[in-house]
N, C-alpha and C positions, 0 to 999 in steps of 0.2 A: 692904450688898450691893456688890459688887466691879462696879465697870465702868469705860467704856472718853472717858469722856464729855469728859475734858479732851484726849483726842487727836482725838478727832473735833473737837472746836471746834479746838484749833488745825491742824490740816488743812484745816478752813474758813478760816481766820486769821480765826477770830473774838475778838473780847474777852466778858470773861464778861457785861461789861453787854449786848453786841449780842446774844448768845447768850438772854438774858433776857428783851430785848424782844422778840426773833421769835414766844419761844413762850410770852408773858404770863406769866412769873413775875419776883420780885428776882433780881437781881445776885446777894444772900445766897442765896438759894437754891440758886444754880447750884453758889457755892462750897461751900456744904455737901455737893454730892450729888458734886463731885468728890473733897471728902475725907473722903467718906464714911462723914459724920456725919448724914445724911438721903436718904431713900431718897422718889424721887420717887412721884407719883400715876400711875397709867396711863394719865392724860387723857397728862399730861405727860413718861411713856416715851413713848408713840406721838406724841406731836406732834417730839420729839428725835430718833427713827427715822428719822420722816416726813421732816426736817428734812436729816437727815444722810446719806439714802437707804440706811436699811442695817433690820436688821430686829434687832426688840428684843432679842433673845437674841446677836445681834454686840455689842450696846451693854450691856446688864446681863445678871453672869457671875454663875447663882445656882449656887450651892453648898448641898445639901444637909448638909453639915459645918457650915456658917454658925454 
């Protein structure tokens, strides 16, 4: 799934490990779902949302094409 997650963190000037610990998952994780080779949990859209103050469909761009 196509999103927007490595600009919003650094617009935070986050690094991906501070980005990890706010919202309890790895570091790996974070980079996987920025190179979108893993597509996050909905705990974990919404707590990135939540995070980033935007709402989940600014953050992941679903494409029925996919």
């Amino acid at each position: 799934m196509k999103n927007r997650v490595r600009e919003f963190r650094k617009n935070q000037k986050l690094t991906q490990e501070e980005l990890a610990e706010l919202i309890g998952i790895s570091r790996q994780a974070i980079n996987a779902i920025e190179k979108e080779k893993f597509d996050p949990s909905l705990p974990t859209a919404f707590k990135m949302s939540k995070l980033f103050k935007c709402s989940i469909e600014e953050l992941f761009l679903f494409s029925k094409y996919q």
